[in-house]
Each structure stands twice: as C-alpha cells, then as structure tokens.
C-alpha positions as CSV (number, residue, x, y, z in Angstrom):
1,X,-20.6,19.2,66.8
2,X,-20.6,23.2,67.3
3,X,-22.9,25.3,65.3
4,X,-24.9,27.9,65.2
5,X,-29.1,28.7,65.3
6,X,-30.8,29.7,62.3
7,X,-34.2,30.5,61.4
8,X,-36.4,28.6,59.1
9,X,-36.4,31.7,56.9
10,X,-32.1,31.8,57.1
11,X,-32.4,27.8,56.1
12,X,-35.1,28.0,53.0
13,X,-32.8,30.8,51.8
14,X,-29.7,28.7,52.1
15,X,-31.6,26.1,49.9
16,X,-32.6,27.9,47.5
17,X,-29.5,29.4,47.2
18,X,-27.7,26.3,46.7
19,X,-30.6,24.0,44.9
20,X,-31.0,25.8,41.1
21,X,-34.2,25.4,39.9
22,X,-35.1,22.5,37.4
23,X,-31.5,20.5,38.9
24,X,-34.2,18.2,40.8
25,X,-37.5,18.5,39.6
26,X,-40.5,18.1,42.7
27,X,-37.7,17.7,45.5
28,X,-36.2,21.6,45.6
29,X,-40.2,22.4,46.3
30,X,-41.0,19.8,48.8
31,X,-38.2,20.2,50.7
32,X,-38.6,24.5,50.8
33,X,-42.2,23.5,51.9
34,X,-41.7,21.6,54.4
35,X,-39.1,24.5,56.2
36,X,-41.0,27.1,55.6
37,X,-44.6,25.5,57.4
38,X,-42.0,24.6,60.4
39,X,-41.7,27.0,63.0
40,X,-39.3,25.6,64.8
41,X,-35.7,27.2,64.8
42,X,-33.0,24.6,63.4
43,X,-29.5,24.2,64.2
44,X,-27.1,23.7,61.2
45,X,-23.5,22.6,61.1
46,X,-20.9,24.8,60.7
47,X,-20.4,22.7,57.5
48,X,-23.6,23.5,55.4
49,X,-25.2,21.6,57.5
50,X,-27.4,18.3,58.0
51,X,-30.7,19.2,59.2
52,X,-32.1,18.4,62.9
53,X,-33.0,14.7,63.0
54,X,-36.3,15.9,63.9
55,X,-37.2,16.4,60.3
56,X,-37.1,12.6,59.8
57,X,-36.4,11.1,56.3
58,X,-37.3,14.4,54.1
59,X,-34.6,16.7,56.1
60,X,-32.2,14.0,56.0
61,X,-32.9,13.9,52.5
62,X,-32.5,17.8,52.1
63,X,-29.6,18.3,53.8
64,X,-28.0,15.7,51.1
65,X,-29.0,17.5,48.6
66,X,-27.6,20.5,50.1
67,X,-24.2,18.5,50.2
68,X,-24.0,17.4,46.6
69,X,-25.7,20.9,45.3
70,X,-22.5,22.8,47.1
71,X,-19.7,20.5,46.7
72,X,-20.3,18.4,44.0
73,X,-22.9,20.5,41.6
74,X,-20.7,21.7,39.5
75,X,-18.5,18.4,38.9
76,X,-21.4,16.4,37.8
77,X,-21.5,15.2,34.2
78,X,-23.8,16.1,31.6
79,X,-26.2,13.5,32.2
80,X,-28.5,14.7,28.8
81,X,-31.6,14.6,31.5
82,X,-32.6,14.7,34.9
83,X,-32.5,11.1,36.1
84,X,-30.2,8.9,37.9
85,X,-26.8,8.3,37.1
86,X,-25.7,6.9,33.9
87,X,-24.8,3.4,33.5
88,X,-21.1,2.5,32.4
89,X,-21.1,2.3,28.3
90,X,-20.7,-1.2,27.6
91,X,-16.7,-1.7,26.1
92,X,-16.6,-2.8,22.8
93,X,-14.3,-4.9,21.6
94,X,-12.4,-4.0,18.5
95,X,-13.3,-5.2,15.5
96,X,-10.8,-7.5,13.7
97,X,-10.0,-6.1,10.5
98,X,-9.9,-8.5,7.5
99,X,-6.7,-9.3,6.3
100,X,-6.7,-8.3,2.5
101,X,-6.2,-11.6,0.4
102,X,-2.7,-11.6,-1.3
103,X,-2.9,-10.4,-5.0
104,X,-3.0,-13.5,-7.6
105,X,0.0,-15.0,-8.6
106,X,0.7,-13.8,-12.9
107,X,0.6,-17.4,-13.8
108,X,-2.7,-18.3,-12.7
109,X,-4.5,-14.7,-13.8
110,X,-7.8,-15.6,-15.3
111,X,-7.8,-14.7,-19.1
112,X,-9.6,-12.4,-20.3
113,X,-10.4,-11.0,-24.4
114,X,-7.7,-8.6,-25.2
115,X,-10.1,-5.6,-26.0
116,X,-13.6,-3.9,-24.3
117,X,-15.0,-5.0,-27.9
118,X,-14.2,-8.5,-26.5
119,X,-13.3,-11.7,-29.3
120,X,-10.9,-14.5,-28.2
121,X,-10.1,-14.5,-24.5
122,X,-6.5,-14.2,-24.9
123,X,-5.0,-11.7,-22.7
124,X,-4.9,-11.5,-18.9
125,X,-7.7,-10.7,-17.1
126,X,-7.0,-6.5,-15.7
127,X,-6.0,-6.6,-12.2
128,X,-2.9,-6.7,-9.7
129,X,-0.7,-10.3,-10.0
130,X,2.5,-10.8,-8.2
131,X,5.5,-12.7,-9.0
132,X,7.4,-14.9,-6.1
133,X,9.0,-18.0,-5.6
134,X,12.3,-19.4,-4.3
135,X,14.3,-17.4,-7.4
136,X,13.0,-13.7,-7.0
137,X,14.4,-11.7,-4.6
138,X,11.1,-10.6,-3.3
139,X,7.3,-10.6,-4.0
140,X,7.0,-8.4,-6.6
141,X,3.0,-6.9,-8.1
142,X,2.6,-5.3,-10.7
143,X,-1.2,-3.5,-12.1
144,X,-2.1,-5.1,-15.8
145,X,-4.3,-2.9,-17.8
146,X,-6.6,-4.8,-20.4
147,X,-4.8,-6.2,-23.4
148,X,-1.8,-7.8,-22.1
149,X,-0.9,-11.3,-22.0
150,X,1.9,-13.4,-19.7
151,X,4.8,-15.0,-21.4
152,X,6.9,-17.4,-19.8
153,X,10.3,-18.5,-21.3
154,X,11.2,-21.2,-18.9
155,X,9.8,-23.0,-16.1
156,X,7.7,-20.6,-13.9
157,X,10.7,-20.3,-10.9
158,X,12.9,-19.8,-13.4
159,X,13.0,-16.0,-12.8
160,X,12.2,-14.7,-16.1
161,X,9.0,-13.7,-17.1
162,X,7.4,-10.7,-19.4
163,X,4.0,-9.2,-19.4
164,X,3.3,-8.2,-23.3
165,X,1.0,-6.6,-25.1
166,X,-1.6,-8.2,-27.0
167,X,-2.2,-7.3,-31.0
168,X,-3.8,-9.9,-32.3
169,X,-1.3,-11.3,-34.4
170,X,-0.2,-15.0,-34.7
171,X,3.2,-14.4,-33.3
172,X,2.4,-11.7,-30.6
173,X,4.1,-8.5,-30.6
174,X,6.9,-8.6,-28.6
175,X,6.2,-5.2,-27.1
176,X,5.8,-5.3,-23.1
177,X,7.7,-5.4,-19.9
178,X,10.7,-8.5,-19.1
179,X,11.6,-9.6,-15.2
180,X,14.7,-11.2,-14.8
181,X,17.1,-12.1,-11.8
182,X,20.9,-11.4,-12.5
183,X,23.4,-14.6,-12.5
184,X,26.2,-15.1,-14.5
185,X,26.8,-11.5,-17.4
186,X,28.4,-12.3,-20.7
187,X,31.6,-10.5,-22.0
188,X,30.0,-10.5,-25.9
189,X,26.2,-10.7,-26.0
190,X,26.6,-12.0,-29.4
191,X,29.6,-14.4,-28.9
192,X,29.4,-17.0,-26.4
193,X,33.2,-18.1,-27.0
194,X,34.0,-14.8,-24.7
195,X,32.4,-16.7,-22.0
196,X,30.9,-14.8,-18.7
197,X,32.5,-12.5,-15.7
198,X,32.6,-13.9,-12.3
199,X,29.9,-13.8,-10.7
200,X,32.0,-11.4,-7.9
201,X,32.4,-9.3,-10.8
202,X,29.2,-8.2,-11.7
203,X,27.2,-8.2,-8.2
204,X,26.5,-4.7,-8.3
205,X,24.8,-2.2,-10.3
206,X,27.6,-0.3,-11.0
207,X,29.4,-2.9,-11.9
208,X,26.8,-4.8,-14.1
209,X,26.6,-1.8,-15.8
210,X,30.0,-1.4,-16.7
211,X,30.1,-4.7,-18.2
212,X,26.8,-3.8,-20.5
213,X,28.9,-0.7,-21.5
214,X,31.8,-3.4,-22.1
215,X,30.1,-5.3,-24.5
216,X,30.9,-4.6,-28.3
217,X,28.8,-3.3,-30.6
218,X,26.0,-2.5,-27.9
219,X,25.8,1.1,-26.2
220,X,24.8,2.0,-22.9
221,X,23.6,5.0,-21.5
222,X,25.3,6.8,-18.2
223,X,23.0,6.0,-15.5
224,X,21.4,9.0,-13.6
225,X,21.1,9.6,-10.4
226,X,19.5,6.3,-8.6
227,X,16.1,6.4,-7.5
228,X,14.2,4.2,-5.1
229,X,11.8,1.3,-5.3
230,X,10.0,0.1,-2.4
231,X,13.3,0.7,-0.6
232,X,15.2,-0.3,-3.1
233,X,18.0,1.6,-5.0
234,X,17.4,1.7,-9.4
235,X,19.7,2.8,-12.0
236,X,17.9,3.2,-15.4
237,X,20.2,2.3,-18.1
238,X,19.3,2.6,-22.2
239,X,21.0,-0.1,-24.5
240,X,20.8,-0.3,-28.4
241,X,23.4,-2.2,-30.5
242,X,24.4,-2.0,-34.0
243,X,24.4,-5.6,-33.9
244,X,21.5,-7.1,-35.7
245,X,19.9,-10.8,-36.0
246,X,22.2,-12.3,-38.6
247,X,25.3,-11.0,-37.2
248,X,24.1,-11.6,-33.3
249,X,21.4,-14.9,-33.9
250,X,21.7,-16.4,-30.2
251,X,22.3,-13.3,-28.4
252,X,22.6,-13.8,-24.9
253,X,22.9,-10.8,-22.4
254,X,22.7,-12.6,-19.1
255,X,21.7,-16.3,-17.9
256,X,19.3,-16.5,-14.7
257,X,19.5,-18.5,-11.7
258,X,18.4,-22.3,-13.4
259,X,21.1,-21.2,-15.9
260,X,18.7,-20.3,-18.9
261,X,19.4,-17.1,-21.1
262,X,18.1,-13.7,-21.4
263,X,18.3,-12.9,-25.0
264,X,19.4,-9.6,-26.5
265,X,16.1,-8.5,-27.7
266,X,14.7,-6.0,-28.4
267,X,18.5,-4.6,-29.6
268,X,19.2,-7.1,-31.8
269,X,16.2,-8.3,-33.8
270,X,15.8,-6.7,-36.7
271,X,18.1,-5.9,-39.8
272,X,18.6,-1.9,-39.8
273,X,15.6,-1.4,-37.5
274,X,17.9,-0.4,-34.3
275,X,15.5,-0.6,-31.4
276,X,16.3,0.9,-27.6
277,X,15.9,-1.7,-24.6
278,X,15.5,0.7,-21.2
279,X,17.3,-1.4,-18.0
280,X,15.7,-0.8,-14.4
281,X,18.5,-2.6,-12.4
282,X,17.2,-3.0,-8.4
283,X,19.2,-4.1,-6.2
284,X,16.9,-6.1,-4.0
285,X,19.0,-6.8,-1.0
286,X,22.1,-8.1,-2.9
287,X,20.3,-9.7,-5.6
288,X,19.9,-7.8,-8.7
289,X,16.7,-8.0,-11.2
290,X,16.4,-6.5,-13.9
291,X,13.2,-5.0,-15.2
292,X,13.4,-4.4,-19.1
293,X,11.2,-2.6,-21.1
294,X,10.5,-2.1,-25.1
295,X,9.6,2.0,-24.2
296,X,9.6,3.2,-27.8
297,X,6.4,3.5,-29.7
298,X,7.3,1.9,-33.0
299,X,6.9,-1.3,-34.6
300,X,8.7,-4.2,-33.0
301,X,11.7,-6.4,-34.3
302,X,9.1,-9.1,-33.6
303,X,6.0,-7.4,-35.3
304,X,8.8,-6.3,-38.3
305,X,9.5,-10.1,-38.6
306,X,5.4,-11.2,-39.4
307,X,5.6,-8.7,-42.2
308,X,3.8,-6.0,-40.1
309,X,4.6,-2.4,-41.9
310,X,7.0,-0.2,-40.1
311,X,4.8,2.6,-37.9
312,X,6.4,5.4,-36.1
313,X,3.5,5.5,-33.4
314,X,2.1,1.6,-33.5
315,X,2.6,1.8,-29.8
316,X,2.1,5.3,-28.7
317,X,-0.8,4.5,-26.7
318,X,0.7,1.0,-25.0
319,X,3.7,3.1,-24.1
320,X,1.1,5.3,-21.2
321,X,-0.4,1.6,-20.4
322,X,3.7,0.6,-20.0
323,X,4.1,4.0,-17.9
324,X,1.4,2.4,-15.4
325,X,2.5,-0.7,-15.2
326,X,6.0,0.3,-14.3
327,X,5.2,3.1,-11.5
328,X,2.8,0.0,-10.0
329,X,5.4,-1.8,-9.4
330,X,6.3,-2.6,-6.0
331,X,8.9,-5.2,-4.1
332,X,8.5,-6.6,-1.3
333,X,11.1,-8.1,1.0
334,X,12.4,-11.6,-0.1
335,X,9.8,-14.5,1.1
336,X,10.7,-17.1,3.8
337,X,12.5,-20.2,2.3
338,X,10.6,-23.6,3.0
C-alpha cells in the first residue's frame, strides 16, 4: 500500500486531533503515550492510517480508534454514557385493549328508588340500557337519569316500549319518552272503520307524515329541515287533536310489527286538557321508528285522570331530564338475524 513517513510527533497530533477528549476515557491517553515514548518514525496509509504492526495489539488498537473517531464519530448514537453499545430494546407487544361490555338491555336494568332521598325501589337503576331484538331496526341506547321507570305494553320484541317518569303515584304519570317501529298507519286515529293505508303508502317520512296531517281532528306541524341521528335522517313533527277521550276512547295512531296498537296518547286523553305529542320519525335503513315524547311541562292526561290538580310547570324540571335522554340517543345499525 503507498504512503507516506511521519513522525511520532505528526501521528500523536493526528490523534488527538481526531480522538476528543472524554469520547474514550483511559484509551486516548495510553495510546498518545505510547507514540510519543516511541522514537521510531511510522509509516501511515494514505487512508488515516493503520499503525506499523510493530506496535502490536495497542497500535492496532489505535489505529481503530482512529477509523471510527474520523468516519463514524459523528454518526454514533447518543449512547447516555461511555460504554459499549446499547443492546436492542426489547419489542413489546401491544396490549390488547378490553373490549367495553355492551350496555344492559332496558328490560333487565336493575331497579333502583325513584329519588336520592331513596323509599321504594321502583324506578330504574341511572345508567345507559339499550333496546334490540329481531323487531328494531337497530340497537338503540339511551342515558336514564334517576327517577324513571320502563313500561312495556306488549311482549318485549314487540317494538314498543317507553321510559317514564316516576311520581309516585298509583297510576304513574304518563310523562316520558315512547319507541315504536312503524307498520301498518290508520286513516282516522279515532275510527277504526277507516281502516289503514298500504303499507307502500306510508314507508317514508314524508309520506307518514302526510298521513298524520290527514287524519281528522288531529294537527300536525310542517316538519323542518331533517336532522341526523347516528346517520340517520329525523323529521320532528308536533301533533295535538281536538279529539278527546270520550269522542276518541280506542285511539289508535299506528299498529307495530306483532300487529299491536300505538295509542293516541298523550293527544287524546283528557276532556279540554289538549296536550302536544312531539314525533322524531328516523328512518333507520327503510324502517321507520318513531320516538315520541310528552315535551310540555304540565300535568298529564294520565296524572289529570288520578285527580292530580292541573300545574302549569309539574314537569318543568323532567322536561331537561327528557332533553338528555333524547340527545343520548344513538342507533346503531340493524343486528344480525339468527
């Protein structure tokens, strides 16, 4: 290999020139020490060099330092200290995440007393519950604040259920929130010799809500603008009727899936006590249900019926609960069929 001759004063320079001070603690000294008491002249490499072989192990071993201090010095990780080279980290392996457990289903919420002063445990425990089955369209859960209590009309796949407010009195107070799935729409709430449109006829919102503003004696409300829930499209719809429960005593609005009826309440229930019945209508991938809710604050045709007094505000404070409950309320897709 060519090279060239330089002096033992021209090769300790070199190293200190290319070994920084405190990089490898003991070895920069021992290595300078041991050129500078040799008088010999060396010869070097044209490439930085390897040291004479006459230096044995400890010029071998300075000339690769020299190497790695030149070349690589400046490429070498931050080892955090002065020793040898860091060990791989050990990979760890990902951590399965829990899956969450699937909110109870409404029907077997624990029970729970209907107010923080406690008494009889005869309101739903507070908490998320879903409703699902092979009727509704989808999983729907809902959030239930303290003091509300599950009603079921029918059988539990029947796809009508409501979520009511507890008061305390014998015949409950027909206040609260009603699920129902869509089937066949009477022409005449009040008089089942009209019969029912074709199903065709009334499988969209638009056109279940013409037939609500159809039906005599009853008013509906324009729908806005739709909104979304979960994905799905909602027209809001208000209905009150001059119809009352002499006049309109079996009022049916709808039947659901297993054929039984959704009554006309909260409309028709009490004589000259004209209550409002708000209509979110979802379509939930062709299916409609129908979320109804008694969103006024006074006394209910129900409550009205026990003998309860008439109050303006009796519900003023279950109407923000209400508020909740509805902006919880999410849909899932519709569940796999066995």
């Amino acid at each position: 290999m060519n090279g060239r001759t330089l002096t033992d004063a021209q090769i300790a320079s070199a190293l200190r020139a290319h070994l920084p001070e405190g990089a490898y603690p003991g070895l920069r000294e021992r290595i300078l020490d041991a050129v500078e008491t040799t008088t010999q002249q060396r010869t070097l490499p044209s490439f930085l060099g390897s040291v004479n072989a006459a230096y044995g192990k400890l010029a071998m071993a300075a000339a690769a330092v020299l190497v790695v201090a030149v070349v690589g010095y400046n490429l070498l990780p931050n080892r955090g200290g002065t020793g040898g080279p860091l060990a791989s980290p050990p990979s760890a392996s990902p951590t399965p995440s829990a899956t969450p457990a699937a909110p109870a289903m409404l029907k077997d919420a624990p029970h729970a007393a209907c107010s923080p002063a406690g008494g009889a445990s005869n309101c739903l425990a507070p908490g998320t519950y879903r409703l699902t089955g092979n009727v509704w369209p989808g999983e729907i859960t809902m959030d239930v604040p303290i003091g509300w209590f599950e009603w079921q009309p029918y059988t539990w796949d029947d796809a009508y259920d409501a979520v009511l407010v507890g008061d305390g009195t014998n015949g409950g107070s027909g206040w609260g929130v009603v699920f129902s799935v869509v089937d066949a729409v009477s022409k005449d709430p009040c008089d089942p010799a009209k019969g029912r449109f074709g199903r065709a006829e009334t499988a969209t919102i638009d056109q279940l809500v013409a037939a609500m503003r159809s039906w005599p004696g009853f008013q509906a409300t324009v729908p806005g603008a739709p909104t979304v829930v979960s994905g799905y499209s909602e027209q809001l719809v208000e209905l009150t009727s001059t119809r009352n429960a002499t006049d309109c005593p079996n009022g049916s609005v709808w039947t659901i899936p297993q054929g039984g009826n959704v009554d006309a309440y909260p409309m028709v229930g009490a004589i000259g006590k004209a209550r409002t019945g708000t209509y979110r209508i979802v379509d939930v991938g062709g299916t409609l249900l129908v979320i109804m809710a008694t969103d006024f604050p006074d006394t209910s045709p129900n409550e009205l019926g026990q003998g309860i007094p008439d109050d303006r505000s009796r519900h003023a404070a279950d109407q923000v609960a209400l508020h909740r409950i509805l902006d919880s309320i999410r849909i899932a897709g519709a569940p796999a069929q066995p």
